[in-house]
Backbone bond lengths (Angstrom), bond angles and torsions (degrees), N, CA, C in turn:
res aa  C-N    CA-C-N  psi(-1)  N-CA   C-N-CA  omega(-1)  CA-C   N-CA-C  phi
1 X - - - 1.454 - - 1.514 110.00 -
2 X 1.450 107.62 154.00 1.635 107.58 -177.72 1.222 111.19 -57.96
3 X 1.507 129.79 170.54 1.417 125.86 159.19 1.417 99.35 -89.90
4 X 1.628 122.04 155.34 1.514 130.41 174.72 1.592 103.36 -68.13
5 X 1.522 112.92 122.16 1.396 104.08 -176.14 1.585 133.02 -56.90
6 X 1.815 108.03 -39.23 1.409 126.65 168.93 1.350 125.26 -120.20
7 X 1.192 136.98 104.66 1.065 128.84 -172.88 2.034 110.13 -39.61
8 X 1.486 106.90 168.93 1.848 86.43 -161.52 1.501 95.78 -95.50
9 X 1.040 123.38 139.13 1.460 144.63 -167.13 1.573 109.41 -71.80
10 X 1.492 118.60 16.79 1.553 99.09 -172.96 1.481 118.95 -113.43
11 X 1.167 150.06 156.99 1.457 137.69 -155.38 1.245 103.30 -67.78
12 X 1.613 120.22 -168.63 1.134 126.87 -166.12 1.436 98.24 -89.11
13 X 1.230 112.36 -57.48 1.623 114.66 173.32 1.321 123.12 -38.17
14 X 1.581 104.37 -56.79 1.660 118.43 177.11 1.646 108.04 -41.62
15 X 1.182 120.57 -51.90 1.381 137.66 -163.86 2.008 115.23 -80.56
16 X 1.631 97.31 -18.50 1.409 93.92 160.81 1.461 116.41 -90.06
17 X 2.055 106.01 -39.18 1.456 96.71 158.44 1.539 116.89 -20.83
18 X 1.523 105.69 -87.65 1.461 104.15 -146.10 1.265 107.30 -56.80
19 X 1.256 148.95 -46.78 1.751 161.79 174.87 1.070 87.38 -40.35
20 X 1.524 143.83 -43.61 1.691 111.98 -157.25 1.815 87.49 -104.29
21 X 1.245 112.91 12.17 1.693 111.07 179.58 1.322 99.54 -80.60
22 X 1.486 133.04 -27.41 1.216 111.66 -135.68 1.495 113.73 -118.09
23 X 1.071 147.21 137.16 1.387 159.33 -157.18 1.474 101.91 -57.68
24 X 1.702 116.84 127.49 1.111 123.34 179.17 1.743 125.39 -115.12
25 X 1.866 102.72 20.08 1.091 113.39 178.14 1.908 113.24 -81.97
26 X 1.332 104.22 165.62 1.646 109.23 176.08 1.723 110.05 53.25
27 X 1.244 105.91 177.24 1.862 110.39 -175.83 1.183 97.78 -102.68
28 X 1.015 143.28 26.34 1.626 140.70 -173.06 1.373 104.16 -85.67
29 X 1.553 125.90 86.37 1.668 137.67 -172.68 1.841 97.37 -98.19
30 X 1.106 112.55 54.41 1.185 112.97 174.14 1.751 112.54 -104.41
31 X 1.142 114.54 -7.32 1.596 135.97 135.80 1.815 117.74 -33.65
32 X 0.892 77.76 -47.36 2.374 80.12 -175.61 0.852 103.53 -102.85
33 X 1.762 126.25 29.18 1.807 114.34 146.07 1.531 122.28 -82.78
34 X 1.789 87.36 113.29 1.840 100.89 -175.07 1.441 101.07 101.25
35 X 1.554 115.20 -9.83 1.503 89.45 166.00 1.705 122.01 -140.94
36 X 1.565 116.44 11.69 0.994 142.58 106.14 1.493 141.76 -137.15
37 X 1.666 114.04 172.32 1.044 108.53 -175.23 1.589 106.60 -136.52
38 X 1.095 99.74 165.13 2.035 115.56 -164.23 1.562 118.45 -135.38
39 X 1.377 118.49 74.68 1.861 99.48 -170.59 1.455 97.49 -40.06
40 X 1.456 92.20 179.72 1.560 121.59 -165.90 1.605 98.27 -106.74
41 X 1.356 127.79 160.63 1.396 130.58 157.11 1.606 107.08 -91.54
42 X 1.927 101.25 131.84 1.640 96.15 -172.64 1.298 116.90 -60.26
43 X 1.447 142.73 9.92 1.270 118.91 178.86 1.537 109.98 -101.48
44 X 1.309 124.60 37.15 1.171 119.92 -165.61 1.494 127.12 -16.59
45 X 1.524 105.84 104.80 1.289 143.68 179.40 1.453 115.54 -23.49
46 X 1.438 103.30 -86.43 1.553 114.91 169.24 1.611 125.84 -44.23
47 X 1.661 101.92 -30.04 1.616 86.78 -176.23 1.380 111.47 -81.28
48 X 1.498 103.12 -36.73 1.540 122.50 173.18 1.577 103.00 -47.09
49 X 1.104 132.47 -22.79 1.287 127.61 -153.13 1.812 109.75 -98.07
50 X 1.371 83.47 -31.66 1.752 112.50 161.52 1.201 124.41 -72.46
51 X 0.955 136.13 -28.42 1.413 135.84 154.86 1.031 117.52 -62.59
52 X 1.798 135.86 -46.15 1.512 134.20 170.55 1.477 89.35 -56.43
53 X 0.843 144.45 -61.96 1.507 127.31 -133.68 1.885 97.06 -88.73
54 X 1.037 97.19 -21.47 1.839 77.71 164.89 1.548 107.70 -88.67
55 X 0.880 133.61 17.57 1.555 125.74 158.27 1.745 112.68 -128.93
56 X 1.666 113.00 39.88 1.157 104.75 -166.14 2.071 81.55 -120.74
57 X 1.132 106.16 -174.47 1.193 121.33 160.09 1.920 120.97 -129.28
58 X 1.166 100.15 -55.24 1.345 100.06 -173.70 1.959 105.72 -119.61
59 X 1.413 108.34 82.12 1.634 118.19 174.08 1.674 124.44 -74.82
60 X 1.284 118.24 142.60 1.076 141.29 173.78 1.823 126.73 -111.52
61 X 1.042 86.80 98.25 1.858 75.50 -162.49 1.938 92.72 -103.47
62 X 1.214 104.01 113.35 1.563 117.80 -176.02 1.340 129.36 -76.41
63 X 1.238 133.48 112.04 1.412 122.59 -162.24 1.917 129.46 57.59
64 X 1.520 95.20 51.92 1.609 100.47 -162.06 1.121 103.30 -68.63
65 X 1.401 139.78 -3.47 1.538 134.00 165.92 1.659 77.61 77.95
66 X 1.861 102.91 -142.05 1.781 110.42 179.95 1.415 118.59 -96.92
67 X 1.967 101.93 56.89 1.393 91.03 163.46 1.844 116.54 84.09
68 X 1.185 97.10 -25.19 1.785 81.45 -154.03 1.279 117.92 -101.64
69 X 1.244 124.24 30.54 1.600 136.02 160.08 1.628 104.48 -97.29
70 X 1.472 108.19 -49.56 1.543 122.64 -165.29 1.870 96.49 -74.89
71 X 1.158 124.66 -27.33 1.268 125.53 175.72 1.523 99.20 -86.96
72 X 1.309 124.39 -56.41 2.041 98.25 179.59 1.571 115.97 -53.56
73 X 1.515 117.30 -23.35 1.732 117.48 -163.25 1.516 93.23 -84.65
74 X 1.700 127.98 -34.57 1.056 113.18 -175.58 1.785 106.12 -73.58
75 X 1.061 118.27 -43.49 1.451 112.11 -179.35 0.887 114.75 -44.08
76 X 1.597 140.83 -22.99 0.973 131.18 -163.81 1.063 114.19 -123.28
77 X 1.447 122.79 49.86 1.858 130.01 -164.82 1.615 87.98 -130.35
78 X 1.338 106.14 132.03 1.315 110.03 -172.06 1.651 111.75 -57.29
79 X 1.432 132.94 154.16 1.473 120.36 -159.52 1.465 97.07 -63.84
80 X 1.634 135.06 -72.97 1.220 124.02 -177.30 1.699 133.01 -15.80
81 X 1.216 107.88 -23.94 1.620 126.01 -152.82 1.377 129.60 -100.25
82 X 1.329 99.59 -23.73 1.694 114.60 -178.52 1.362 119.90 -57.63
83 X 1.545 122.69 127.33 1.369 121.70 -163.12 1.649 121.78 -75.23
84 X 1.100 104.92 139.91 1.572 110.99 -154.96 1.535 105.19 -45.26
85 X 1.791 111.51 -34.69 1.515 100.62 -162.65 1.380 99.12 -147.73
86 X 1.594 107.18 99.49 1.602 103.04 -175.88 1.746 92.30 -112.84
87 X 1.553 100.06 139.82 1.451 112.64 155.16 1.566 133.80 -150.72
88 X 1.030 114.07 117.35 1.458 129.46 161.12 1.376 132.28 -37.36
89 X 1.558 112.37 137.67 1.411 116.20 171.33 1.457 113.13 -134.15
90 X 1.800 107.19 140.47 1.702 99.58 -170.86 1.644 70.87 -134.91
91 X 1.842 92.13 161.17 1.532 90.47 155.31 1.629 116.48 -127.70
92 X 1.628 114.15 0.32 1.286 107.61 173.85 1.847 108.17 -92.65
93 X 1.319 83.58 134.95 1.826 95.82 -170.40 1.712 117.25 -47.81
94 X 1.365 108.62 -48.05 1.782 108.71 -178.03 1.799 99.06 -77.64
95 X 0.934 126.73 9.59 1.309 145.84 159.70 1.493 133.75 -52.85
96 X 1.579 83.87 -77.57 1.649 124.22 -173.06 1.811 81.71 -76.58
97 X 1.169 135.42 -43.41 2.038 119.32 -162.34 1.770 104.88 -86.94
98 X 1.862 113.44 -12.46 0.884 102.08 176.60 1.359 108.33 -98.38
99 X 1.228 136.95 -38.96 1.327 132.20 145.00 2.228 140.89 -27.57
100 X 1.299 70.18 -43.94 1.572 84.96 154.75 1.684 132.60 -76.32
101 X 1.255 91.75 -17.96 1.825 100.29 178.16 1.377 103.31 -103.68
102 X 0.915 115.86 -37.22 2.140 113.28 168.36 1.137 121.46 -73.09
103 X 1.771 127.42 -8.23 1.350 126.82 -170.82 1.871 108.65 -120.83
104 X 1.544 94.40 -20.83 1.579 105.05 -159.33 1.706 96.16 -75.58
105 X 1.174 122.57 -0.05 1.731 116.49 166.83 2.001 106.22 -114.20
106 X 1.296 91.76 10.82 2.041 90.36 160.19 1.292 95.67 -110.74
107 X 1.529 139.99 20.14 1.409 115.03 165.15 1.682 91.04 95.39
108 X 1.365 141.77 -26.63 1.218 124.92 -142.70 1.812 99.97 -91.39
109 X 1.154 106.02 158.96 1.854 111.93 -162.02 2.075 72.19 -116.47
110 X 1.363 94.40 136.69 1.935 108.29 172.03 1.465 87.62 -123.60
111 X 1.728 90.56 132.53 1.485 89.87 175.03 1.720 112.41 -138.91
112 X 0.948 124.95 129.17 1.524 132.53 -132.27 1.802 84.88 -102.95
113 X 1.830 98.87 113.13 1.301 88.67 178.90 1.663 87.57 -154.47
114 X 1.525 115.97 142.53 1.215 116.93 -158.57 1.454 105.14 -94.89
115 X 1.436 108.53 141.04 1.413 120.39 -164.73 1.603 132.11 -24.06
116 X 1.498 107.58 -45.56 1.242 128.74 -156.92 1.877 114.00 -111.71
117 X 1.690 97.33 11.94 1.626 123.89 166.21 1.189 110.15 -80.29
118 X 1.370 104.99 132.98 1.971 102.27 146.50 2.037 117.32 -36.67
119 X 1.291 94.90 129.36 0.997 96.96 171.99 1.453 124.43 -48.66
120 X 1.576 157.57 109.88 1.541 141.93 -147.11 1.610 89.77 -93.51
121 X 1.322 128.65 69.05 1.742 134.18 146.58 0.926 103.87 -156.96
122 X 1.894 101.27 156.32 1.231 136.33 178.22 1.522 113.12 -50.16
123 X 1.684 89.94 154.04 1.468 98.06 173.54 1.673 121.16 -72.60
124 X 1.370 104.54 128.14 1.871 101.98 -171.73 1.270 88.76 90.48
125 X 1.149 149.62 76.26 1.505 104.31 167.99 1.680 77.49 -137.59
126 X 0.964 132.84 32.40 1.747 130.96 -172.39 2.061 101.57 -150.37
127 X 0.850 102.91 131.13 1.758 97.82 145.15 1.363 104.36 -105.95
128 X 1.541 140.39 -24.10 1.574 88.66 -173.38 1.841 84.54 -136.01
129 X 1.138 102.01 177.51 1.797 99.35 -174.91 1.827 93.06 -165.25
130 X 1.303 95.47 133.66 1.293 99.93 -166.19 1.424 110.83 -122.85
131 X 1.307 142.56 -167.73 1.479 133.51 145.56 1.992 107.09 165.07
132 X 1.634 81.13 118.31 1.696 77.17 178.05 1.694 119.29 -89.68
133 X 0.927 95.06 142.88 2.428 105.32 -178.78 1.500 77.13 50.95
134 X 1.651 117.50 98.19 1.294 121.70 148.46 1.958 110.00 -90.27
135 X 0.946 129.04 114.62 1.597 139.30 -177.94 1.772 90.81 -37.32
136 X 1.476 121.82 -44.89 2.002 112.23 162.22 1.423 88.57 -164.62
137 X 1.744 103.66 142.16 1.282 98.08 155.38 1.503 133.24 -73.48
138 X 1.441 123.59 144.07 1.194 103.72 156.91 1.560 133.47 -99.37
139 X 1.060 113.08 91.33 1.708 112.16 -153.10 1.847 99.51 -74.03
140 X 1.159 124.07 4.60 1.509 115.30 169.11 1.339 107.05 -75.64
141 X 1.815 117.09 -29.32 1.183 109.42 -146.17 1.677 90.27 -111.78
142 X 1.426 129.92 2.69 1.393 141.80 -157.49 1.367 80.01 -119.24
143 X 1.052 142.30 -92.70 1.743 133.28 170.98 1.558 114.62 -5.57
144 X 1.328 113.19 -70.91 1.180 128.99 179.97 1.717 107.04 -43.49
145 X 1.345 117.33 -43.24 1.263 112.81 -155.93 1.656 95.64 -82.41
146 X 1.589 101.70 -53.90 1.673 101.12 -164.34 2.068 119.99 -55.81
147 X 1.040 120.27 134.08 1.379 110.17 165.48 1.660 118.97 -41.63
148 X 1.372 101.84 171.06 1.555 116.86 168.93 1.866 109.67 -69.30
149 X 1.607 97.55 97.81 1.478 103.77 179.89 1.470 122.29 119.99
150 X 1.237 110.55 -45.16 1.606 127.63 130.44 1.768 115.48 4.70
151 X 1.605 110.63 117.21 0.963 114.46 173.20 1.788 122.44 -88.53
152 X 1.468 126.29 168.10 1.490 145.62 147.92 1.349 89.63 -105.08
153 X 2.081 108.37 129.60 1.314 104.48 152.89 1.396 96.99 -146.88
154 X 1.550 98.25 114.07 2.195 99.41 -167.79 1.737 86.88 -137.30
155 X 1.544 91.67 154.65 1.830 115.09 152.33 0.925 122.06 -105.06
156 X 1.352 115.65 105.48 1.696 124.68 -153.37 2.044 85.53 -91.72
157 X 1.603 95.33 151.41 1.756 98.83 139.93 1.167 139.50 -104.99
158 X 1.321 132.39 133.60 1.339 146.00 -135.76 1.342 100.98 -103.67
159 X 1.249 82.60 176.39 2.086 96.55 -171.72 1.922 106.56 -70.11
160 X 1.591 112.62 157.10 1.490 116.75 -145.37 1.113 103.71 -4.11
161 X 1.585 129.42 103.42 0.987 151.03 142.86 2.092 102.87 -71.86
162 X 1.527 99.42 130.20 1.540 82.47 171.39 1.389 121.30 79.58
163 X 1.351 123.02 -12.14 2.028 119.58 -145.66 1.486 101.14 -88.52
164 X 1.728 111.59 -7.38 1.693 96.44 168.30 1.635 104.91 -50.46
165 X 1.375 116.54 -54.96 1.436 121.63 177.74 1.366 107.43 -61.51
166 X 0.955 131.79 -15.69 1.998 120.90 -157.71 1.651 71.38 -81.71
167 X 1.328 110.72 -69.63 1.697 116.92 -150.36 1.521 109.75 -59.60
168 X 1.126 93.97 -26.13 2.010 98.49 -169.65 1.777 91.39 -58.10
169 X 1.293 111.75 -39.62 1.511 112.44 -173.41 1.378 123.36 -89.41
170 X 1.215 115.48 -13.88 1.422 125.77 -161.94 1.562 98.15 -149.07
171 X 0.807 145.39 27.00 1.341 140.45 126.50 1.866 85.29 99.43
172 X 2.440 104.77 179.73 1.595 75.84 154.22 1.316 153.98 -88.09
173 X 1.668 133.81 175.61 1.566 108.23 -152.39 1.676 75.51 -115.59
174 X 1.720 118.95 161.18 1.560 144.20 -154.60 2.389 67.48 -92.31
175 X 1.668 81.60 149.28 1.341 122.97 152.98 1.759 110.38 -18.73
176 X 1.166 82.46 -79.29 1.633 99.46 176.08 1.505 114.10 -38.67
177 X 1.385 118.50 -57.40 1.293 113.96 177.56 1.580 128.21 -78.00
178 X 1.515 104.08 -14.78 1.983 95.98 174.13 1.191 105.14 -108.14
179 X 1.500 113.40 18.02 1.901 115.10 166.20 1.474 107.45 -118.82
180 X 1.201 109.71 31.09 1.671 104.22 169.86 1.185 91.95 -118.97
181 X 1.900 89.94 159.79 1.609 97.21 -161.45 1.614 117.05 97.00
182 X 1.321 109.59 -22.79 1.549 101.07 178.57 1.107 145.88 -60.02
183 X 1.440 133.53 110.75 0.971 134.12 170.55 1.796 123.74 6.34
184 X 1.397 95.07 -80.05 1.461 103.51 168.75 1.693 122.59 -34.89
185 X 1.671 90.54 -80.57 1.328 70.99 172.87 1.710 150.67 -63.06
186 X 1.203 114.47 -4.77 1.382 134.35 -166.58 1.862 94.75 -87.85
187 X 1.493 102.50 -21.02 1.565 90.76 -179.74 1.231 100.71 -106.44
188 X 1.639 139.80 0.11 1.334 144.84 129.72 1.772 103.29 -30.72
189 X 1.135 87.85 -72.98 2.247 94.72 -164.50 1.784 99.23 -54.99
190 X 1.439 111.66 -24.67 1.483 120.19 -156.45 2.043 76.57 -67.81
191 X 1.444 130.22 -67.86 1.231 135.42 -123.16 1.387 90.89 -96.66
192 X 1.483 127.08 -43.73 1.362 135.72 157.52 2.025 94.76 -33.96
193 X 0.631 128.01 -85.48 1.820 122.46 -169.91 1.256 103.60 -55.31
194 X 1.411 124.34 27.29 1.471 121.33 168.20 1.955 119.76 54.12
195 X 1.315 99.22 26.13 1.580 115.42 168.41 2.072 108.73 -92.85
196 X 1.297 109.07 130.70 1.442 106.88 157.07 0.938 121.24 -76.77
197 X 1.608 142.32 148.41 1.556 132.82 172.11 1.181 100.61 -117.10
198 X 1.269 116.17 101.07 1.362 140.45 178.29 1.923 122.37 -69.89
199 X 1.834 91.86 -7.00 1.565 91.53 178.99 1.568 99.04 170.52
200 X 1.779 109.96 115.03 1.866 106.73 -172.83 1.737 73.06 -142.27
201 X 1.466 86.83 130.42 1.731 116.70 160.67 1.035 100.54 -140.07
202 X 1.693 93.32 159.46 1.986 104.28 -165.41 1.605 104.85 -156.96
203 X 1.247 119.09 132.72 1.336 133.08 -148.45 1.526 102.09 -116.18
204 X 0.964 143.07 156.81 1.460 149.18 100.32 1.574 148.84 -94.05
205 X 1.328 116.31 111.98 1.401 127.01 -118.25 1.762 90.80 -129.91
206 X 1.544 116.18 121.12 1.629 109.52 167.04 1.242 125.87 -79.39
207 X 1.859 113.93 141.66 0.891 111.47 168.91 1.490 106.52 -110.49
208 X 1.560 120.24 159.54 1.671 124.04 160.70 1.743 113.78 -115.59
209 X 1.086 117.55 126.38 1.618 118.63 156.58 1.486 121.18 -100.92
210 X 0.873 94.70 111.58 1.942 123.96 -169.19 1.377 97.51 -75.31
211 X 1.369 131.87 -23.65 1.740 117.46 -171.55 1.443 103.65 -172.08
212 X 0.925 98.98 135.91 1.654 104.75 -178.39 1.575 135.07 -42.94
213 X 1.592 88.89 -21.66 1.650 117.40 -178.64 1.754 89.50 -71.53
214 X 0.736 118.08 -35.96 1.854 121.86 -176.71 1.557 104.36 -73.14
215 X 0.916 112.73 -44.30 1.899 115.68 177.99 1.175 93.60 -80.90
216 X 1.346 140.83 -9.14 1.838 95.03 177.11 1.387 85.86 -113.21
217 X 1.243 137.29 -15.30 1.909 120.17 176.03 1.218 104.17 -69.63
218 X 1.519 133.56 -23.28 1.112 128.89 -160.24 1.654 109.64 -90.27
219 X 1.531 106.59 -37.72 2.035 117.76 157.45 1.527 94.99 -62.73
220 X 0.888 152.67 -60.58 1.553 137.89 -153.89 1.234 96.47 -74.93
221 X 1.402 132.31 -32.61 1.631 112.03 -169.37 1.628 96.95 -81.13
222 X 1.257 102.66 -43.92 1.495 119.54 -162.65 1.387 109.66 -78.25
223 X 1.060 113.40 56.29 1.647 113.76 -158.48 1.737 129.60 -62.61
224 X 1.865 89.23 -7.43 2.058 93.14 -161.40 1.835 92.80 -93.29
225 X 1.368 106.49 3.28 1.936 108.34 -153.79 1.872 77.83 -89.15
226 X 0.880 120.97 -62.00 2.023 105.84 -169.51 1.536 98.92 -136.54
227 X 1.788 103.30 83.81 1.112 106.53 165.07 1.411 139.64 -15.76
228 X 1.396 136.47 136.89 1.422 117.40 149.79 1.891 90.81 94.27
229 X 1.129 126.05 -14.93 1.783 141.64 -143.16 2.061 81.74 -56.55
230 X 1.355 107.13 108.37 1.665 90.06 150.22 2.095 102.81 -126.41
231 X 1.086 104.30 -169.24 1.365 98.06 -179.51 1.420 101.08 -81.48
232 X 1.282 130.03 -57.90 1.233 159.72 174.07 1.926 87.35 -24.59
233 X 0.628 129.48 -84.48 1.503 133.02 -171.32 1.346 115.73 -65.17
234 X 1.258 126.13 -16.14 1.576 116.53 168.01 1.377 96.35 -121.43
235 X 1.551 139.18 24.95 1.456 130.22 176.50 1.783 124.66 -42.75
236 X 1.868 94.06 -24.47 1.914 83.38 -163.17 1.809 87.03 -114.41
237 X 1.185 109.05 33.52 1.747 107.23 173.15 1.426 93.93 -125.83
238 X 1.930 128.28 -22.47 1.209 138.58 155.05 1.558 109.96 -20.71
239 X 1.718 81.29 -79.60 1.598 121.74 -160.26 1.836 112.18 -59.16
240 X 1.319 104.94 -40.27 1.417 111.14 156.05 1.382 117.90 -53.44
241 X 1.251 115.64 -63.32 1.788 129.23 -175.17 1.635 96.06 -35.56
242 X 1.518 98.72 -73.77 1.489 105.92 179.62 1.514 138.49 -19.35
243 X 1.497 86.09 -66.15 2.092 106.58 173.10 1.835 98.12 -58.12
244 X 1.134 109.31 -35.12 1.743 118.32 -178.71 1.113 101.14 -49.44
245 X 1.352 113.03 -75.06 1.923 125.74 178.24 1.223 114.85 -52.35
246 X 1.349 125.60 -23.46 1.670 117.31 175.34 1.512 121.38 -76.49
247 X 1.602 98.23 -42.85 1.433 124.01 170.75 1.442 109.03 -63.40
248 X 1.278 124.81 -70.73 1.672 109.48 -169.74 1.196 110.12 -120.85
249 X 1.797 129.95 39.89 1.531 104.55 162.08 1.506 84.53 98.12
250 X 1.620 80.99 161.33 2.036 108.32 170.53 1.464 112.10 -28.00
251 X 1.290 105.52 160.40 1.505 112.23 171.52 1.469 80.57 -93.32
252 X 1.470 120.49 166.34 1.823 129.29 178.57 1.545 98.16 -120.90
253 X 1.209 131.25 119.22 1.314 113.13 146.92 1.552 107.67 -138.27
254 X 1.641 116.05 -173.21 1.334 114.14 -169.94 1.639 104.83 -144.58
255 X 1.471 99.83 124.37 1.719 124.09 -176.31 2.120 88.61 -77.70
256 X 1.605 94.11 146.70 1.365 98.28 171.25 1.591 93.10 -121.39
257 X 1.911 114.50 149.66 1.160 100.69 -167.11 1.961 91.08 -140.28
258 X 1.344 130.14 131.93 1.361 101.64 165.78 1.541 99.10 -139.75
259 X 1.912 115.30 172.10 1.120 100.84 -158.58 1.364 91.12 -140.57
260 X 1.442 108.01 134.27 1.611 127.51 166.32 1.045 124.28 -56.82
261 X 1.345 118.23 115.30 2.083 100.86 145.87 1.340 94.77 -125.82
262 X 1.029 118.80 123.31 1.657 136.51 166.16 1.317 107.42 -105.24
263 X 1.532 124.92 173.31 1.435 134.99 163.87 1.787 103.17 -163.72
264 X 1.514 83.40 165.10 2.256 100.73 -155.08 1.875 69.61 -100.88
265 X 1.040 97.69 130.32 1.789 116.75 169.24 1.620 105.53 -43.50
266 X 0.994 113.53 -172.72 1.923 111.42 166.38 1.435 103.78 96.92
């Protein structure tokens, strides 16, 4: 990815202004062009995600946040192809109304169900069920749903994902917390729920924050990375960060990303 040519010229204050101005609904990070950046994982997700779904019939796209992965993969399913019955689940409310207004002209039904619920459908009632950065899978209840043969195809996030930033704010985090999320084990819980994993790759991918205004939209959207995150309470670890980024360039850190294909036996 390019480097940002000028760091952004606006005060420190100015720059928390605008970050705490700005809308923290749906995944739409089209906000941190020029003021951060995130490689991609090579199997690109979304297109890959488009291809299952033109050979799917009955889709499940899990935790769609606002819609906007499951809306680029459907755009891009050849017209003949689109699966008879796709539906979505969010469980944060300004979520579920922005998701519902970007999907409710593809036919797609959003159905507002909070993370850590039984999924509300029948058993079989899916062949394929998808979902990118699920907050955890639940593969009892993703098993349960898909038919006999029926795929999982998600981009999970991986263990310290991000933790140059987790730690810069929160000091270091115990074992336990920058090894959850792992790969491994998640395809442990995957085979335990009687799923095969037919294919797990796992990336580590750089990110840069160019201005501080980018680190605090990115804690407010990103809300599980430094709990509790307001400006007001980390202002003089802000204000440090800041003089950091003026003085030497981007903050560096690195997103971990890996990607499922499972299948229900049968």
């Amino acid at each position: 990815m390019a480097e940002h040519p000028n760091p952004h010229p606006a005060t420190f204050e100015d720059l928390l202004a605008e970050a705490a101005s700005v809308p923290t609904e749906g995944w739409d990070f089209s906000w941190f062009e020029g003021r951060a950046t995130e490689a991609r994982p090579s199997w690109g997700y979304a297109v890959s995600m488009s291809e299952r779904l033109g050979r799917a019939s009955a889709v499940l796209d899990v935790q769609t946040g606002g819609g906007e992965v499951l809306d680029f993969a459907l755009a891009r399913v050849a017209a003949p192809n689109p699966p008879l019955l796709t539906i979505a689940t969010e469980g944060w409310p300004p979520n579920v109304a922005k998701a519902t207004a970007l999907l409710r002209p593809r036919g797609v039904a959003v159905v507002a169900a909070a993370e850590d619920d039984p999924l509300p459908f029948a058993d079989g009632a899916f062949d394929l069920v998808v979902s990118r950065h699920p907050v955890r899978p639940h593969w009892e209840e993703i098993a349960r749903v898909l038919q006999p043969g029926g795929t999982y195809f998600a981009q999970h996030v991986g263990p310290s994902s991000v933790f140059e930033l987790v730690e810069y704010f929160l000091g270091p985090q115990p074992d336990a917390v920058r090894g959850a999320r792992h790969p491994d084990r998640e395809r442990a819980d995957a085979e335990a729920a009687g799923l095969d994993v037919v294919d797990l790759r796992a990336e580590r991918l750089r990110m840069e924050f160019h201005d501080i205004g980018a680190v605090v939209h990115f804690l407010r959207k990103v809300v599980w990375m430094v709990p509790g995150f307001t400006v007001e309470a980390y202002e003089p670890k802000l204000r440090e960060l800041h003089e950091r980024i003026r003085a030497e360039g981007p903050f560096v850190a690195h997103s971990t990303r890996h990607l499922f294909d499972a299948r229900k036996p049968g």
